[in-house]
N, C-alpha and C positions, 0 to 999 in steps of 0.2 A: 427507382431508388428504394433501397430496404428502407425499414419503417423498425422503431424502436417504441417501447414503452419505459419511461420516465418514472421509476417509483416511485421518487422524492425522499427516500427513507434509506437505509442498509440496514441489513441482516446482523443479529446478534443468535448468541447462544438463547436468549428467553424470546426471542422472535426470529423464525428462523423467516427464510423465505424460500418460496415454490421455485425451484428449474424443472431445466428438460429432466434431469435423472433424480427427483428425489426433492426433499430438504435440502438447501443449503444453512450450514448452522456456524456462521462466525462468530471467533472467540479471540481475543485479545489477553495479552498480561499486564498487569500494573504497570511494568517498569520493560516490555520489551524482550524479559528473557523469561526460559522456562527451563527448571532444574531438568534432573536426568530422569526422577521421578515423574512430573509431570508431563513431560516429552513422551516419555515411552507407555504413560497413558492413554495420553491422547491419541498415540497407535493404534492400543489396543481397541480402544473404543470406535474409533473408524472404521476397523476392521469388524468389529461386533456391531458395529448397529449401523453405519456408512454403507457407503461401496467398496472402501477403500482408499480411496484417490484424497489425497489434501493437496490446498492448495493456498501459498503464498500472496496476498496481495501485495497491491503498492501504497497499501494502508498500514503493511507490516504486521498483517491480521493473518490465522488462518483459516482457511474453510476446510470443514469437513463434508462431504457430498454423500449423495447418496441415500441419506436419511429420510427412513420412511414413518407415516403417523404413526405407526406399533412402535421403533424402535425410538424415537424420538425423548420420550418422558425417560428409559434409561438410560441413553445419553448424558439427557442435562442432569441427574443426579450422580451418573459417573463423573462428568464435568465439575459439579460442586464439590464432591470429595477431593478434588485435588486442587481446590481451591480457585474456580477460575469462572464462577457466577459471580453476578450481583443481585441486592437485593430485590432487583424490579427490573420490569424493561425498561421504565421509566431512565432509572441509575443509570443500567446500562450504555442506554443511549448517549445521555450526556457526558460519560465516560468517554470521552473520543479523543486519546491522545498518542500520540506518536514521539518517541524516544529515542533520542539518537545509539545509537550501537557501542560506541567508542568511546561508552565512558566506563571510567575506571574507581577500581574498587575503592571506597574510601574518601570520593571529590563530593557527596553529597546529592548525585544525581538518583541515584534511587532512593533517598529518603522525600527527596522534592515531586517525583515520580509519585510515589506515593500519597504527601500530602495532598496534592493537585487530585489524583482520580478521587480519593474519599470528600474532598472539596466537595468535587464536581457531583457524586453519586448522592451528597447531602442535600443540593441546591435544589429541591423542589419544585420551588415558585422561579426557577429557570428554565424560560419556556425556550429555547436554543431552536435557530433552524436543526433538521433533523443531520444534517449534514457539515455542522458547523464547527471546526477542530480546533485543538491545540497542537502547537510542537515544542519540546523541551530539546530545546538545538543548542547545551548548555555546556558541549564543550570548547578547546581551543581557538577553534573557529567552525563555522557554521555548515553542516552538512547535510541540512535538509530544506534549504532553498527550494529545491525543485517541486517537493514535497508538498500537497492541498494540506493548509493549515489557515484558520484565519487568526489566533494570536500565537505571538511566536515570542517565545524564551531563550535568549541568546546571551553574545555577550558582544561587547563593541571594542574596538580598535584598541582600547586599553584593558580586556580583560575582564572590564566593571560587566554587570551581570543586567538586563534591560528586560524589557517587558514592550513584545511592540507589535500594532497592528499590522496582518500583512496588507500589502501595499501604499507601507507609511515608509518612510527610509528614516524616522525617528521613534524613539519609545521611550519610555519611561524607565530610569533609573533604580535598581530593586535590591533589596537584601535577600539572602535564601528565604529569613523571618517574614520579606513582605510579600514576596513575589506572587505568591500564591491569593491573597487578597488584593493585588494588585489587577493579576489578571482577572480574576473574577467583576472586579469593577468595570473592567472596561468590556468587558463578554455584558454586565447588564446595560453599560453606555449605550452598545452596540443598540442590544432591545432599543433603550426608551427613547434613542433617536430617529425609530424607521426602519434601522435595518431587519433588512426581510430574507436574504439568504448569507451572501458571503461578505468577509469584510471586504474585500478590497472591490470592488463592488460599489460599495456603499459609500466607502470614501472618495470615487470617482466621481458621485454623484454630488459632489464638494460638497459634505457636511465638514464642519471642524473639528478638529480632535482635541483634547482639554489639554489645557497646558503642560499637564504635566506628561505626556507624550508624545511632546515637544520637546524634552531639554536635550536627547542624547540624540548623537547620530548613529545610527546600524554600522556594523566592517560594512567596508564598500561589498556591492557585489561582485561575482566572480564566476569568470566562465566556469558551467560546471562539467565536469567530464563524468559520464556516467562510470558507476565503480564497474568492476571487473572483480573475479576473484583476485586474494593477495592476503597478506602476512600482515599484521595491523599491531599495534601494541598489547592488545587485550587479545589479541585469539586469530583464527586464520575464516577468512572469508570463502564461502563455496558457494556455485548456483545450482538453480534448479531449471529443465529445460522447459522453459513455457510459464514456471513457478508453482511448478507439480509434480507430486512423488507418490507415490503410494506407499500404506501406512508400515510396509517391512523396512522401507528407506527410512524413513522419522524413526523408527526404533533403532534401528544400526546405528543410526547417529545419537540417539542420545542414550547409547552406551558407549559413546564415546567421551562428552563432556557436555555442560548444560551448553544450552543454542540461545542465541540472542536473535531475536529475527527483524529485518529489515525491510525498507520500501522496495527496496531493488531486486526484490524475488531471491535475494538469497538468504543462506543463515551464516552466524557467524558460529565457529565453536569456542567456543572461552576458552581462553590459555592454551592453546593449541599453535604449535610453531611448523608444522608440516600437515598437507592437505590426507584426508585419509582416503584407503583405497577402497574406492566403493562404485559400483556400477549406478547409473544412470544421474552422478553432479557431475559438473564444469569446474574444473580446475585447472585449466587453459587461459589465461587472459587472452588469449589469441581467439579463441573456440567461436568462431562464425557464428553459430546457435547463439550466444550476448548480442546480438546486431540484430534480432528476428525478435518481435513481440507478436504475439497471437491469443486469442482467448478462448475459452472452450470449444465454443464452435458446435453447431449441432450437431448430434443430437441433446448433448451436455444441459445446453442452457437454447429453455423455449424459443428466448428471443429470434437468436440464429436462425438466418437462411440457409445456410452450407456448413459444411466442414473446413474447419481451417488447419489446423496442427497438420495433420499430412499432408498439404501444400507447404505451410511456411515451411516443415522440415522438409522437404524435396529441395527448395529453392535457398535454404539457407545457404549452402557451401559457394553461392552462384553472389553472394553478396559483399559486394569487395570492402577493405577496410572504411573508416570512416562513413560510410552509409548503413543508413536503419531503415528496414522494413517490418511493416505491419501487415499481418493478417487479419482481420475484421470481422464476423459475423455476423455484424450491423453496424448503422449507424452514429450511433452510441459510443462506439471506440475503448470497451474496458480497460483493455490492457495496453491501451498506451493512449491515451487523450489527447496528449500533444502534439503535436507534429512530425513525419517521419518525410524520409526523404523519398521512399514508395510507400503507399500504403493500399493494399487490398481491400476490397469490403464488399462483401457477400450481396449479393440481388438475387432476385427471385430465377432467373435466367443466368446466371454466371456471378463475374466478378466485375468490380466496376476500378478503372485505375486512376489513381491522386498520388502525384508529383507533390511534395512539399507541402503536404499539408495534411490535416489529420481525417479520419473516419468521415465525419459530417460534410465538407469538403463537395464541392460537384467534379465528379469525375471527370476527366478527358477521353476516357474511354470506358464502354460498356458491353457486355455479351460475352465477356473472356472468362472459356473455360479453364479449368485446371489444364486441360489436355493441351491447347493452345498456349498459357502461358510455360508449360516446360518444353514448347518445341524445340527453343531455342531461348532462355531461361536469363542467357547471358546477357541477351538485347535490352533489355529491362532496365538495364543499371548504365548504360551506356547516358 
């Protein structure tokens, strides 16, 4: 079985962290989008001090790769001219928020956006697990359910606007004017009652939650279907294969229009009503490559046993509809933690195979090369 190490932390622009190639140096926006300006920045600078290669998480973050100790300090200074430091790592870190895509100019979600991260970048004596988030999921209804969050900003079956821990199916009732000191109270609740990493976690552990995150009920939940590219109110959605481009692709696109970016490895373009033509995005909802998650893969990232990306892409076309496969590096599972209906995961010796279930998972099968699993590719899915 491959073997992982557990950071406990993620990677920012003022702390970056060691891979296989470089610096990784994660950078987030306030509110999710990044004008034409800053977009085509952060190109250039990937290109001048990276490897090149960015990369999309399911944080809705980007990574820049490839950065080494010489290029690094111009980085984060080209980074701060375009506005996208904070003051500390400290800030940084507690900055950890996730914005939904689909909101629209003028509903008040980017000025909420905003209050919330300079909140959060103020709160000092907020000692926050290192991995502890918010989600601002504050439009029509709720589209980042799937999404690692542990207080979530929604709204409930009448529109009223809530405040709720994840895995509470009630929350607290808010104005745009509270919400923000709303969520803050229950992020230090969290603190001063124990909790040690995640909410939902914590509340399992039946502590209680104060009344007043009690009075609403959450929209019920709801099957979610993972997005696909498509044509949205605000702008037209694209992927990336693997949820990586290199930094000529991020300029071509943000000479096109400012990019909103998302958990789901793609960007949206603002006010855009047809996909544009560019080699190496998905603008197929159909396109097999949406059904394959994979993560760097070594030699990318230390971790990694194997190379993954040229097996998942060999095997993607072989993956019929309604089934998802993961390619793995380790047992950790970056790029897809959940569950997949195959998933791969790199051993020292080959690959190891899991039916319905994620990364971590004890295989049914071990010793499977690449060479082996495309002999007949098809059998896999059977």
């Amino acid at each position: 079985m491959s073997r992982h190490e557990v950071k406990g932390w993620c990677p920012g622009i003022l702390r970056p962290m060691a891979s296989g190639d470089g610096l990784l140096v994660r950078l987030r926006s306030l509110t999710g989008r990044l004008t034409q300006e800053q977009a085509a920045g952060i190109a250039y600078l990937a290109q001048q001090f990276g490897n090149g290669l960015i990369d999309l998480s399911a944080r809705a973050t980007l990574h820049i790769r490839g950065v080494t100790d010489r290029t690094y300090q111009p980085l984060v200074m080209g980074l701060t001219h375009l506005g996208l430091t904070d003051p500390t790592p400290e800030a940084e870190a507690r900055r950890n928020c996730i914005v939904t895509p689909y909101w629209e100019h003028g509903d008040g979600t980017v000025e909420l956006a905003e209050k919330l991260a300079k909140a959060l970048q103020e709160q000092e004596t907020l000692l926050l697990p290192r991995k502890f988030g918010f989600a601002l999921d504050s439009g029509s209804s709720p589209v980042l359910r799937d999404v690692s969050a542990d207080i979530r900003i929604e709204r409930d079956t009448t529109g009223t606007l809530i405040c709720r821990p994840d895995g509470a199916v009630t929350g607290a009732c808010v104005t745009p004017e509270s919400v923000v000191d709303t969520a803050l109270s229950l992020a230090k609740w969290f603190i001063a009652t124990g909790g040690e990493s995640r909410m939902a976690a914590h509340l399992a552990h039946g502590v209680r939650l104060p009344r007043a995150f009690m009075e609403r009920e959450a929209a019920p939940e709801k099957v979610m279907v993972a997005p696909v590219p498509h044509r949205s109110s605000v702008g037209i959605l694209v992927a990336l294969p693997f949820g990586q481009m290199e930094a000529s692709l991020l300029a071509a696109l943000a000479s096109i229009a400012p990019l909103r970016l998302t958990p789901w490895r793609m960007v949206l373009l603002e006010g855009q009503s047809e996909p544009p033509v560019l080699d190496h995005i998905i603008t197929n909802p159909r396109d097999p490559l949406l059904r394959v998650a994979a993560c760097t893969g070594a030699p990318g990232c230390s971790q990694a046993l194997r190379p993954t990306r040229p097996l998942a892409r060999a095997l993607a076309s072989h993956v019929p509809p309604a089934v998802s496969l993961h390619v793995s590096g380790c047992t950790k599972g970056c790029a897809h933690p959940a569950k997949a209906s195959l998933t791969l995961v790199a051993e020292t010796d080959g690959f190891g195979l899991i039916r319905n279930g994620n990364a971590c998972a004890a295989p049914s099968k071990h010793l499977l090369s690449p060479e082996m699993l495309l002999e007949d590719p098809d059998a896999l899915f059977l």
